[in-house]
C-alpha positions in Angstrom: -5.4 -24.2 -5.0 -2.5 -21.7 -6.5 -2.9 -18.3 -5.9 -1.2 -16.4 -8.9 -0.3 -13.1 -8.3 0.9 -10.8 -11.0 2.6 -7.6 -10.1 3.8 -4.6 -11.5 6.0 -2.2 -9.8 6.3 1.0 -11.5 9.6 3.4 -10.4 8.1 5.7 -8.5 10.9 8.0 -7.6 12.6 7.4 -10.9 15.9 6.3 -9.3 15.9 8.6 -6.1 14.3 6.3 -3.3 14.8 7.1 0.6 17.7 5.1 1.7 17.7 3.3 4.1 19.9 4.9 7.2 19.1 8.4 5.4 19.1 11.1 8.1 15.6 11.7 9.2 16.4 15.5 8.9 16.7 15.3 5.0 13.0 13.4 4.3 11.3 17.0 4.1 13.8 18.4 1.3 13.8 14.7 -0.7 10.1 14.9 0.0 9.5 17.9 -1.9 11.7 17.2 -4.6 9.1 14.8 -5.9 6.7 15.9 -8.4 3.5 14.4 -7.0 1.7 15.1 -10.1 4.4 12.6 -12.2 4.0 10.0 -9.8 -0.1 9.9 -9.9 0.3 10.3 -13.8 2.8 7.4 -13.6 0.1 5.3 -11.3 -2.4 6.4 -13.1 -1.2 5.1 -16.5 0.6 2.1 -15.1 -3.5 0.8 -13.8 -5.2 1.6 -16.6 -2.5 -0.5 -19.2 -2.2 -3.2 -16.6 -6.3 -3.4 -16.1 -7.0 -3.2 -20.3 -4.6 -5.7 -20.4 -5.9 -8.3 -17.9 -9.4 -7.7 -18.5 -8.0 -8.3 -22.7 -7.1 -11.5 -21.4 -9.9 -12.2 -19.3 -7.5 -12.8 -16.3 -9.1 -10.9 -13.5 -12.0 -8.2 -13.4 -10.5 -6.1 -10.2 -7.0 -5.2 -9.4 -5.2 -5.1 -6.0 -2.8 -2.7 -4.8 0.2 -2.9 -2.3 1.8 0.0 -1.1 5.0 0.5 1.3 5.7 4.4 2.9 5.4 6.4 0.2 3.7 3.8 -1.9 0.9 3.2 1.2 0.2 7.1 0.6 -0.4 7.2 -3.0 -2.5 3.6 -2.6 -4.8 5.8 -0.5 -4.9 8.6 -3.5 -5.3 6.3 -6.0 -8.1 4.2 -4.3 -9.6 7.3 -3.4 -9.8 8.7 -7.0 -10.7 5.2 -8.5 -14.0 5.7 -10.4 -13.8 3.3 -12.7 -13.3 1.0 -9.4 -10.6 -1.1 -11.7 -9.4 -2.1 -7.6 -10.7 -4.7 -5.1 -8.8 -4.2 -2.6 -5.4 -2.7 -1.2 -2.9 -3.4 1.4 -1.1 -0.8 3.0 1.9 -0.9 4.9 3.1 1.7 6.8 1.8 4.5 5.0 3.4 7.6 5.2 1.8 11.2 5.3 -1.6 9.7 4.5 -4.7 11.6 4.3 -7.7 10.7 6.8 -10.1 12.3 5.2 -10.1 10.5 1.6 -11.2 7.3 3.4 -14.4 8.8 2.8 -13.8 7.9 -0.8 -12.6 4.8 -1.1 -15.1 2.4 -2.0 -13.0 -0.8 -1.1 -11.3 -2.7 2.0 -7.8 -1.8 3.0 -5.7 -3.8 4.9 -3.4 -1.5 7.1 0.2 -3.2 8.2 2.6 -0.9 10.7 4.6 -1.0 13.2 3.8 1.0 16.7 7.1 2.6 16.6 6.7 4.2 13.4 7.5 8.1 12.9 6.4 8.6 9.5 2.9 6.0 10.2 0.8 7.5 13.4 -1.7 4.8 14.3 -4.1 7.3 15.3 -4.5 7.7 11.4 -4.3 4.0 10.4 -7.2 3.7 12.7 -9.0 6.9 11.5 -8.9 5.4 8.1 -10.0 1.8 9.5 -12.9 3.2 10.9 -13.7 5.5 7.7 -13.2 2.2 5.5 -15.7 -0.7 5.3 -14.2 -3.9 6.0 -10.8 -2.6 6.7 -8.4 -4.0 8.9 -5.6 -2.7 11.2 -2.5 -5.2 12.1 -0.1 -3.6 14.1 3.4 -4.9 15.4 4.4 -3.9 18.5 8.0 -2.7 18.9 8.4 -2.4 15.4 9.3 0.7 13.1 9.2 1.9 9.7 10.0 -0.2 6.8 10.1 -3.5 9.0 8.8 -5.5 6.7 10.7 -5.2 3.6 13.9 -4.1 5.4 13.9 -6.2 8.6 17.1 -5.7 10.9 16.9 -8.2 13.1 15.8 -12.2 13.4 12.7 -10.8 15.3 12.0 -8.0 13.1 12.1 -10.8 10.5 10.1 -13.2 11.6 7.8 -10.1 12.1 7.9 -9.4 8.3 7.1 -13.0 7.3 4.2 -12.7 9.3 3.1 -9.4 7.7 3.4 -10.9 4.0 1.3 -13.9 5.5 -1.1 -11.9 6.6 -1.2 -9.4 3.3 -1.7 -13.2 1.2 -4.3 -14.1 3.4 -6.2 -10.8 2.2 -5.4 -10.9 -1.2 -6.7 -14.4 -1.4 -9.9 -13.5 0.5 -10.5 -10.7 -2.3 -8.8 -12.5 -5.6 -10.4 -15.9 -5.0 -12.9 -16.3 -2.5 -14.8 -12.7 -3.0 -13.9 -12.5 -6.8 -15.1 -9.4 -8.1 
């Protein structure tokens, strides 16, 4: 059996990403030069068309959302705020700046992907939130950092990110076709 996955990956930071090899010492300043508020407004209306449209063409009842840094924060925020529960799931990967406390909140499982050297990731909260979050799950990957998986610098660190997308599959095909909901 296929697993079909359709995404949609709305520009979050409206040109103005962290680069990669960006000086640690500027993330505060580039930080706070994003209008939180726009980006939850942008998520927030991104979900709703995608959802009215999938559910138009009777395609899937829940939605599933992947986050990276930034991303893995605001997939906490909007899990947390989803009372129309238009998501089944959500994988995380090394989330950055994530609240603890809105696990309490968050009504569905979260798969948590990070490395054990990450900075902006502690695992003391990816295991907070684990415990908070029913049926969550915590994969770590020793020696690596932040943004391993979708910018791997090294053979290792790529065979590392392979496994992570296996992994995040594995989950999404345990909540999109097995526990379809």
């Amino acid at each position: 059996m296929f697993l079909r996955i359709s995404v949609l990956v709305p520009d979050l930071f409206r040109g103005n990403p962290w680069r990669k090899g960006q000086d640690q010492s500027e993330f505060e300043q580039w930080f706070s030069s994003l209008s939180l508020e726009r980006v939850a407004n942008d998520i927030a209306m991104t979900t709703k068309w995608m959802a009215d449209e999938f559910l138009a063409a009777g395609i899937s009842k829940k939605l599933n959302l992947i986050g990276f840094c930034f991303g893995g924060r605001q997939l906490i925020e909007i899990l947390a705020r989803d009372k129309q529960a238009y998501f089944g799931t959500g994988a995380c990967f090394y989330g950055t700046q994530m609240n603890p406390s809105l696990a309490a909140e968050i009504n569905v499982p979260v798969l948590f992907i990070s490395g054990d050297n990450d900075p902006f990731c502690p695992l003391s909260t990816v295991y907070e939130m684990e415990k908070r979050i029913e049926g969550s799950r915590v994969v770590i990957y020793n020696g690596r950092g932040h943004g391993f998986a979708h910018r791997p610098e090294s053979p290792e660190e790529d065979e590392d990110a392979e496994n992570a997308f296996v992994v995040m599959r594995h989950w999404l095909h345990d909540y999109l076709v097995v526990n379809k909901g």
